[in-house]
N, C-alpha and C positions, 0 to 999 in steps of 0.2 A: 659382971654387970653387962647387960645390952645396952648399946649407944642406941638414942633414937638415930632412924635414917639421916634427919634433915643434920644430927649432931657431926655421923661420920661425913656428910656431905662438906661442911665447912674444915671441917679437921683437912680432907684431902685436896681441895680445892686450893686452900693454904699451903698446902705444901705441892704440890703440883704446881700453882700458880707461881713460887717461888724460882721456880727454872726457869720463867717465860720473863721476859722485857716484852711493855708492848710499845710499839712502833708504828709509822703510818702506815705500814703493809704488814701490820698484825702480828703474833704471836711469835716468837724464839726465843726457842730456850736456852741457855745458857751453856748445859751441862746434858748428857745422858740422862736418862733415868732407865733402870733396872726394870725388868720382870720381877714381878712377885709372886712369893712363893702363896701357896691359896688360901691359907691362915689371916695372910695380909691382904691378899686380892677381895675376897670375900666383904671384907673391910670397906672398900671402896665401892659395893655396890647397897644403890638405894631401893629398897621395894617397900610395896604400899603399910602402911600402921597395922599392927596385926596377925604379920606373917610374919613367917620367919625361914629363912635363905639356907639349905645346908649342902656343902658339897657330900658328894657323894660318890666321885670317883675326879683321878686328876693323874700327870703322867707321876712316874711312869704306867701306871695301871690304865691309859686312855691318850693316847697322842692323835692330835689334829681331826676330833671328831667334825665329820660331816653333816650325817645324818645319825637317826637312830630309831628303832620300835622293840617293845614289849612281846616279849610271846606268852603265852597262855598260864604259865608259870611265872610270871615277873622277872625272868631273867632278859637281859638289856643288850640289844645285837647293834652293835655301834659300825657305822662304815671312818674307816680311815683312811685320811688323804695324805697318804706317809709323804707326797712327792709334791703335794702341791707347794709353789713358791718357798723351795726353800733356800733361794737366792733370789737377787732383782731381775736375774735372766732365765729366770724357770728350769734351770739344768733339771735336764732327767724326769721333766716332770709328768710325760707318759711311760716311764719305766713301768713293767708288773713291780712294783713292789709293798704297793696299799695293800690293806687287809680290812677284814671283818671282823669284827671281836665279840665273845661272850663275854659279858660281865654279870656275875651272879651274888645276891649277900645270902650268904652263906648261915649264918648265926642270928640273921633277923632283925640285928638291929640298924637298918637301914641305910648302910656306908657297902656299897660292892667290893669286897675282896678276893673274889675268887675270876681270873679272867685267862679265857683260854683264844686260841688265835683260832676260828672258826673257820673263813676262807682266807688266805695267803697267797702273794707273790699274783694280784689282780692287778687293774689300771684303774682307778679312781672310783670303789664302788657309788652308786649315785646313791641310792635308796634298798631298805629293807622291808620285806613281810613275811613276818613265819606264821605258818599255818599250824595244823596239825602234826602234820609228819615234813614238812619238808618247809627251809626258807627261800622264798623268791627273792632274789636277788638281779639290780642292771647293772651294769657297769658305764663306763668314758669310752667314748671310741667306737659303738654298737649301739642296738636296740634289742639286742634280744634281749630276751627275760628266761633267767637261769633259775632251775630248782634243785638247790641243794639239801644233799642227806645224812645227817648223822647217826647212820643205823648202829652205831655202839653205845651210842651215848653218853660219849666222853667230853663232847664239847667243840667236837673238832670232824668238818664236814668230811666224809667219806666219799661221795660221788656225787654227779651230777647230772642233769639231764634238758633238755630244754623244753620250757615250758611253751615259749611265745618263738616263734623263728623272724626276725627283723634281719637287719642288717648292718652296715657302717657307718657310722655317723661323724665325720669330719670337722663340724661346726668348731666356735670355740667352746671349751667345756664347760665354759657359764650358758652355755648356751644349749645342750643337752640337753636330753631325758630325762625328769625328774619325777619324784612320786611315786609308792603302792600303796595305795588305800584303799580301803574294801568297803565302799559304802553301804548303803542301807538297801539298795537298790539289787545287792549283789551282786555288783560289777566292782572289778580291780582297776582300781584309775590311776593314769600316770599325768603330766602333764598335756600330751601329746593322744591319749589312746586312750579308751574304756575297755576292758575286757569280763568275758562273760569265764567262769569257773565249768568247765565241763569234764571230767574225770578224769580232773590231774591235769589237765593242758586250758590254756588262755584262747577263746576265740575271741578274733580282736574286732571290736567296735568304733566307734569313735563319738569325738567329743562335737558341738554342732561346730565350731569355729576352730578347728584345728586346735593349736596351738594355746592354753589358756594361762600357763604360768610359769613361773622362770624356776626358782626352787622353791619346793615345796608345795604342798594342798592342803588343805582343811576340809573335814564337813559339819555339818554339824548335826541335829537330831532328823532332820527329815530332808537329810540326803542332798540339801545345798551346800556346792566346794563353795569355799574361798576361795581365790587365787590372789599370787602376787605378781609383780616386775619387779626386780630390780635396777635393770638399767629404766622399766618406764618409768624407776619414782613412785609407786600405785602400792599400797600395804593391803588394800583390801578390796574386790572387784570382781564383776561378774558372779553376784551372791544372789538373784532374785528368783529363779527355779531351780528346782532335784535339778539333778546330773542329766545333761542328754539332753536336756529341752535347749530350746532358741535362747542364744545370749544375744542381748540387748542393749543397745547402746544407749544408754539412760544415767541423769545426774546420780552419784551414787553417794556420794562425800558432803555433808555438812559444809557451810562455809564455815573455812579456817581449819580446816580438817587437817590438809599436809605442812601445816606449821609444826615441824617440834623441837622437843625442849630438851635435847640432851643438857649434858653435864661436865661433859669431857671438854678441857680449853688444849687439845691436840690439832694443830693444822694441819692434819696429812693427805686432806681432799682435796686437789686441786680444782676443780670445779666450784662456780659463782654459790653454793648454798650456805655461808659463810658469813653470821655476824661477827666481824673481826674486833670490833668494839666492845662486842660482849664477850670478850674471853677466847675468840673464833670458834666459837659452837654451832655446828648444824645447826639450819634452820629450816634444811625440806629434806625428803627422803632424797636417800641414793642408791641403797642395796637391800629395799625390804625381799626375806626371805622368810623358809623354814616356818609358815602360820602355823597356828592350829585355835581349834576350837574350844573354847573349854567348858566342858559338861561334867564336873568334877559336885561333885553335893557336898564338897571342902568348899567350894566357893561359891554356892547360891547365889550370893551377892553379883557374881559375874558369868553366871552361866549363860552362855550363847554366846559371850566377847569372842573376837580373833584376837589372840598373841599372837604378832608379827617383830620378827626379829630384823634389827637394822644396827646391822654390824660395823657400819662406819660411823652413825654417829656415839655408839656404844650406848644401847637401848633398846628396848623392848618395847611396840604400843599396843596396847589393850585398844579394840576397837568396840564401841557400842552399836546396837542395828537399832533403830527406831521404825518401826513400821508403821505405814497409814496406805488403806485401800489398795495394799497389798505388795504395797514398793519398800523397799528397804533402804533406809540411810543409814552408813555410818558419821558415827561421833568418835569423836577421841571422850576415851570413858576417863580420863584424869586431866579434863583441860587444864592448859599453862601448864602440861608438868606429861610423863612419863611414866609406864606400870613398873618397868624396871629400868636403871639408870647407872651406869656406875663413871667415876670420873679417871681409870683404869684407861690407860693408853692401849692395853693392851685384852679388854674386856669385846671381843667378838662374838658374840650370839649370832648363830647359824639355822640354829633347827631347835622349835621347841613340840612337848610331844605330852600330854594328860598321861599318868601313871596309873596304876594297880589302884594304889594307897589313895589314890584322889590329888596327888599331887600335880603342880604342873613343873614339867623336866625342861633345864633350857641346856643346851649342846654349846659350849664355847671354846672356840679353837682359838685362844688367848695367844694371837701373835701378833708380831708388827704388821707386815706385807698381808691385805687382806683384797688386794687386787692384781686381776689377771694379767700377765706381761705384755699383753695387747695394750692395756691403756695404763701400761707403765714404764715409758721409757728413761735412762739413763742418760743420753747424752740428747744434744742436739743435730740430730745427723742430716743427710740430706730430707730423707722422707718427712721427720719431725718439720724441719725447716719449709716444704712443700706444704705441709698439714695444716701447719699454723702461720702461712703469711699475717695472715690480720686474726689472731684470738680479739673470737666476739666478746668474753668475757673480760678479761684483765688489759686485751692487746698489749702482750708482752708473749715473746714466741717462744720462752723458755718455760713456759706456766709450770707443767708435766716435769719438766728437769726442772724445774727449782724443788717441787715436792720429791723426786727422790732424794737429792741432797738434804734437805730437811729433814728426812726422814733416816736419813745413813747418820747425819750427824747425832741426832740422837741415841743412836743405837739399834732402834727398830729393826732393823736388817738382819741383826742377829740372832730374835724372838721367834723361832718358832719349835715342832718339835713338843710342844705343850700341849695343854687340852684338859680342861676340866667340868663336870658334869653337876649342875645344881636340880636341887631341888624346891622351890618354894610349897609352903603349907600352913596355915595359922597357926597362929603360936600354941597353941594347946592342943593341936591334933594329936592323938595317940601314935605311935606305933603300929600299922597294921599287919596284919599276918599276911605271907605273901600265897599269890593264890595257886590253886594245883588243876585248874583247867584243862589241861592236855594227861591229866591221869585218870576224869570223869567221864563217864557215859554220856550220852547224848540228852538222855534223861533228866540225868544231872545238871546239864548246862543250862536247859531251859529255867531251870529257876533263876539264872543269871540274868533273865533277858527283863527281868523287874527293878533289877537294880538301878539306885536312881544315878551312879554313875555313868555314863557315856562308855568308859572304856570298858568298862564290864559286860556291858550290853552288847558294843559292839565285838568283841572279842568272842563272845557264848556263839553270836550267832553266826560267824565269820566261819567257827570248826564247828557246827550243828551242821551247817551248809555244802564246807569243803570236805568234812567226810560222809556226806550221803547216806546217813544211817537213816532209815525212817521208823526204826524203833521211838523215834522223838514224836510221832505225829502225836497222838492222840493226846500228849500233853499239852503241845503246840496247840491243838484245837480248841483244849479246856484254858489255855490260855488267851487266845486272842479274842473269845468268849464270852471271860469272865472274869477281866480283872481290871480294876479300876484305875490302874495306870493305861495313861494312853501309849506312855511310852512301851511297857511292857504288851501290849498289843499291837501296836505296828510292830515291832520286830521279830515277835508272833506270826503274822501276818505275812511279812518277809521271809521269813524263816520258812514258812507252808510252801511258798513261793517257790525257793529255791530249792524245796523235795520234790517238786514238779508234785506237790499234796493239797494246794490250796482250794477246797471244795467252793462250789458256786454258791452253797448257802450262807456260811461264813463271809464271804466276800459279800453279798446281797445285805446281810444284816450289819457289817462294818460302814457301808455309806449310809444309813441310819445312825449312826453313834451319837449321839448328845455334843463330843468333844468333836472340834473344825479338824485337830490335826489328825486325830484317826480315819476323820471322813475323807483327808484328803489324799492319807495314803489309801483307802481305797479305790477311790479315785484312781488313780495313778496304777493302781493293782487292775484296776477293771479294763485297763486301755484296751492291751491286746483281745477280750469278749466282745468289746464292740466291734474292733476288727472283724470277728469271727461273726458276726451278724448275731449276737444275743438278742433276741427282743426283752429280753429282761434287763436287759442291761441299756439298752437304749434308751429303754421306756424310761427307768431308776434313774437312770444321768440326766435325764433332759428337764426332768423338775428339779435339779440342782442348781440348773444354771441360777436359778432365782437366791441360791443358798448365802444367809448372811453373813458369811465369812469372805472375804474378798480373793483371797489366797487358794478356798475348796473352787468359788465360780471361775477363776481363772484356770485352774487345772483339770476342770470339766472343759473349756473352750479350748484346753490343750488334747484334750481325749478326742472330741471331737473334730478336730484338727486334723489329727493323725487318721482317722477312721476317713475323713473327708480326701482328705491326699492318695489316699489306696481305693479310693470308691469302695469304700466296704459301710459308711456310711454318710447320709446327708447332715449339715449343720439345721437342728430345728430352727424353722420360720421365724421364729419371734428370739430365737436368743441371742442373737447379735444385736437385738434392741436391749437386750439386759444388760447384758454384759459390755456394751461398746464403751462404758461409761470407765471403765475400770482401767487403770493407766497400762498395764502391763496388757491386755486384750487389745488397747491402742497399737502399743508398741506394734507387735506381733503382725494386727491387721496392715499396717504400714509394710511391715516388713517385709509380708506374705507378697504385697503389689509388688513389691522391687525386687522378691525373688522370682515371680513371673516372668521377669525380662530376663532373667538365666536360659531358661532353657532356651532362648534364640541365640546364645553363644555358641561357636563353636567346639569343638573336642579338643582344641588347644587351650582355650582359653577356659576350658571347664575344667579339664585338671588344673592351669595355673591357679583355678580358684584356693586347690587344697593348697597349694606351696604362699599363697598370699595369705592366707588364714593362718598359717606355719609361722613365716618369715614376717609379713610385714605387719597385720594387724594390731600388734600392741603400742604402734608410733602412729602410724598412718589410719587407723580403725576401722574400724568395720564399712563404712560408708564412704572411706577414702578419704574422709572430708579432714583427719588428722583428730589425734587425741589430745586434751588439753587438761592442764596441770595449774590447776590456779589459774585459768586466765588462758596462759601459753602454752603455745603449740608445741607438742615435741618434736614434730617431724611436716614437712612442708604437703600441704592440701594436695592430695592424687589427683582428684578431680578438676583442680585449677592448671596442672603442670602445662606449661608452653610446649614442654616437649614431647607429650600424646600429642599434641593437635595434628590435625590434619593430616590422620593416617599415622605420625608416630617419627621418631626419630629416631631409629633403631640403633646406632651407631656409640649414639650420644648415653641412651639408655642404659645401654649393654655396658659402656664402660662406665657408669655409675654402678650399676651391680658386682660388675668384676672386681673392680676395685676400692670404691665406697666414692662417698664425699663428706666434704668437709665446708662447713656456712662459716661464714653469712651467705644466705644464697638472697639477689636482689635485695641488698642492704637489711634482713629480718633474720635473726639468730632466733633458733630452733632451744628447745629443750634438753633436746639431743643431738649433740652439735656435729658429730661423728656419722656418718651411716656407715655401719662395719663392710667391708667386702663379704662376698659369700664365691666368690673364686674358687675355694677349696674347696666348699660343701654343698655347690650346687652343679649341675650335668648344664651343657648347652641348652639342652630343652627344656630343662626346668626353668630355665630365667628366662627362655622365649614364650615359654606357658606365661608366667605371672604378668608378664611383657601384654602378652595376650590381653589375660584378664582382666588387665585395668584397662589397656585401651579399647578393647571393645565393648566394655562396664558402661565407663563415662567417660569416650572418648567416639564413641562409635565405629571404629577399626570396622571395618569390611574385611579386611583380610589377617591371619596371624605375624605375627613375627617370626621371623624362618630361624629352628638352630641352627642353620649352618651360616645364617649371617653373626651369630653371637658368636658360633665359633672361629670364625674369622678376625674379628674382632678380641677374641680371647690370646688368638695368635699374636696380633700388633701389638698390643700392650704387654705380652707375656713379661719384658722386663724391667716393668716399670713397679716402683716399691712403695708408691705415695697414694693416698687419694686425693681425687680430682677436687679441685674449687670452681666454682659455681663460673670465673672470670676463664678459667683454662677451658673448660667449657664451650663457651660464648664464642672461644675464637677459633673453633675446629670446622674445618667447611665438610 
């Protein structure tokens, strides 16, 4: 017999809640509790009426998954983090000894048994994409982007080559390269980089703001990422155009949106998000990661939500988009409550990913320790003692060492090494056949690009594309044509695109289309014509702007944007009287003023733009003016700081970045109470670039900041192990 959700929910809650005495400083438990075995774990997690939950791989067949994607055949390449935290003090935790995995079901009926070690004796891979013939693969520690090959076919990569040539990346590993997605656009996106597919090799592009998500991406059907933070607390963000276009600083969250509602009564987050009263259950994000989109025709009901995973409070949130004159809000799609939940101490959702079958897959690296040893100290030592004169939060300077204690006593310390792979799907979904994509012609695939799945679509068109065949056109043509899905016509449309086969006629008759969303991937198709001085296509766009779709008129003022920045062509006279009205054409027109005063910066402060778009924008934002989370600021206003003024305090600066700081700064605690060092993963010049670009942004700096004063200053602090408080500070002449 199946227990309803809400049944297991009391059942575990009861017995979990049985270990806990609660006290005036909240939740401890008595006694250890165990890992469960996934028979029992399964048990403890809650998803919505209707579904139904099945693992489908768990160790030893899967330890410590990361990430994961699908290739063309349904077999499941999982990144393993054999190293990460598997003590309180990270031993060994950049050894090679992660791996990659195939995991295949073999017999069909939907349980993976057959798993082979794909890449071996790596450092942390981040993220996977297989194509055709070969998987791209990143790792920790780098940027390049690796293409590996399994010319036997036994499951197990033979060689390698490089796709994308990067370099070393130092940061901490939460803080890395994450992401390949292959959007609609046919570009490879990471979180950091767009790339274009050109015969087997990545030319690298980029994103408009650097830097857009912590781990993970999402898209969804017409080529808007999702992104998340983790440390910003942000599950869903920067969704309002395709890839590539201007991110915008704009309300994007429902009030009450970052309220949620786990289930787990585990205190192991030492930070204020924390109703202790209520069992000590999360009550705001802390590690949303691992989104995705789901476009599964399993879940109609939720197609277009983000699944975002938030692995400390031990849940999953479905987010809903509400759209109106072309802006996008999320909702939480299960208010008071969560899409998935479980009350499993040991239930971490990492990375979730839409299946073959129409399922949606969630990655759980089911351990104790689910934070990096940067913000998990053991003792109280001098630097702790530095860190935390006055915690804004608790003012108690042991916060951080009380939760590992907490957390050893229980046991958690000794949880890891796990890893188990779910799948959700309604309770009566059949069994689907798994697909043979990478065994079809090109021909063949195009039938796929009708499918009202997401993953099917995007996958046909992904290897149409990356193998270059144009024996596909001519279906491609009769497709984007003549066929009453719009969907199966954009990616038609895409697909012509990326054969360098997209004729001017078909493109000309696609911004005609009855349906908004085909006209506006034409739109968006036609950009680079007007560059090229189409008068067909100038003529065809400029009566659009008037188009009553909010979403097609804006992406015409984005067409014409681009064509106006290149003098390749002028904005028509009267359409910024159309269009001025529409919030995102607002944004943009704003924006455009204040990127004006860019180009009077200088060459220091131009590149510090890309390392501020990098490093700082997910605290401090776009505009400097700080990001806010309910209310509160996570990181103190750039453009108020005392210490730009008046030409800049470089000294003062420099050893903020070298070594971080730590608030209350003038009596107001931050979001984000920490600001980490970048000592190790940034050059002198790069912190005198961003040094730059905000003082002469909105400070008015006349002149840059010199690296070799930052390196100076790199020298006098070289052995100091704390970061700076706001009062140490104050007293440096």
């Amino acid at each position: 017999m199946k227990l309803s959700a809400s049944l297991i929910a009391i059942f575990v809650l009861s017995a979990v809640g049985a270990a806990f005495a609660q006290n005036e400083e909240g939740w401890n438990p008595d006694t250890t509790f165990p890992a469960l075995p996934p028979a029992e774990a399964i048990k403890t997690i809650e998803v919505p009426k209707g579904t139904q939950l099945v693992c489908i791989a768990s160790e030893p067949m899967v330890e410590e998954p990361a990430a994961m994607a699908f290739d063309g055949n349904g077999a499941l390449y999982v990144c393993e983090w054999r190293t990460y935290m598997q003590d309180e003090h990270a031993t060994g935790q950049l050894q090679p000894v992660s791996r990659v995995v195939k995991l295949v079901d073999t017999n069909g009926d939907g349980i993976m048994d057959q798993r082979t070690v794909f890449i071996d004796n790596v450092i942390l891979p981040r993220s996977v994409l297989p194509l055709h013939d070969r998987v791209l693969v990143h790792f920790t520690q780098e940027t390049t982007i690796w293409a590996y090959f399994d010319d036997n076919k036994d499951g197990v990569a033979d060689r390698r080559e490089v796709a994308w040539k990067g370099g070393t990346d130092n940061d901490n590993i939460e803080h890395q390269q994450s992401g390949l997605l292959w959007n609609l656009d046919n570009t490879i996106c990471t979180n950091d980089r767009r790339f274009r597919w050109e015969n087997g090799k990545l030319v690298e592009m980029r994103h408009d703001r650097g830097r857009i998500s912590q781990w993970g991406l999402a898209r969804d059907d017409d080529g808007r990422l999702v992104s998340s933070w983790g440390g910003g607390a942000n599950p869903a963000h920067s969704f309002q155009l395709p890839a590539g276009y201007p991110i915008l600083p704009m309300k994007e969250h429902a009030d009450g949106f970052n309220r949620t509602w786990g289930i787990c009564p585990v205190w192991d987050y030492s930070d204020g998000g924390y109703d202790v009263k209520r069992q000590a259950q999360l009550i705001r994000f802390s590690a949303t990661c691992g989104q995705t989109i789901v476009r599964s025709a399993a879940f109609a009901q939720w197609h277009g939500h983000a699944a975002t995973c938030e692995p400390v409070g031990r849940f999953i949130r479905l987010s809903r988009f509400a759209w109106k004159d072309g802006v996008g809000i999320a909702h939480n799609a299960f208010p008071d409550s969560e899409f998935v939940r479980s009350t499993d101490a040991y239930f971490r959702p990492v990375w979730t990913e839409n299946g073959p079958d129409g399922g949606i897959y969630i990655a759980d690296m089911y351990r104790g320790i689910i934070q990096e040893k940067e913000w998990f100290p053991t003792a109280v030592t001098p630097e702790l003692r530095a860190r935390y004169v006055e915690d804004y939060r608790k003012n108690k300077l042991e916060t951080w060492v009380e939760r590992y204690h907490r957390v050893k006593k229980w046991g958690m310390l000794k949880v890891f090494r796990h890893g188990r792979i779910y799948r959700l799907l309604p309770d009566a979904a059949p069994l689907a056949a798994a697909p043979r994509m990478l065994d079809e012609t090109p021909v063949q695939l195009v039938a796929h690009l009708a499918n009202p799945s997401g993953w099917w679509r995007d996958t046909a068109q992904a290897l149409i594309v990356s193998r270059g065949d144009k024996s596909a056109v001519p279906a491609l043509a009769k497709l984007a044509a003549g066929h009453e899905s719009p969907d199966a016509r954009i990616h038609a449309l895409w697909c012509l695109e990326g054969l360098g086969a997209l004729d001017k006629d078909t493109l000309l008759a696609a911004l005609k289309h009855p349906h908004p969303r085909v006209r506006r991937a034409a739109v968006q198709l036609a950009e680079p014509r007007l560059a090229q001085r189409d008068p067909a296509f100038s003529t065809a766009l400029a009566v659009m702007a008037a188009d009553t779709d909010a979403q097609v008129a804006a992406q015409v003022f984005l067409a014409f944007r681009a064509a106006a920045q290149t003098g390749a062509a002028q904005m028509p006279p009267a359409f910024l009287d159309i269009t001025r009205p529409l919030p995102i054409v607002a944004k943009l027109i704003e924006r455009d003023r204040g990127d004006q005063n860019l180009g009077q910066l200088g060459d220091s402060a131009k590149s510090g733009r890309l390392v501020y778009e990098t490093l700082c924008i997910a605290c401090h934002g776009p505009d400097g003016n700080g990001v806010r989370i309910d209310e509160k600021l996570l990181a103190p206003q750039l453009t108020k700081s005392a210490w730009f003024a008046n030409g800049g305090n470089v000294p003062v600066l420099a050893r903020v970045l070298l070594k971080g700081q730590i608030g209350p700064i003038e009596g107001v605690s931050y979001g984000e109470g920490l600001m980490p060092s970048v000592e190790k993963s940034h050059t002198d010049e790069q912190i005198a670039q961003v040094l730059s670009y905000i003082g002469e942004r909105w400070h008015g700096w006349k002149k840059p900041a010199a690296a070799a004063a930052v390196g100076q200053v790199r020298k006098e602090i070289a052995d100091r192990q704390t970061p700076w408080t706001h009062e140490e500070l104050k007293a440096l002449k």
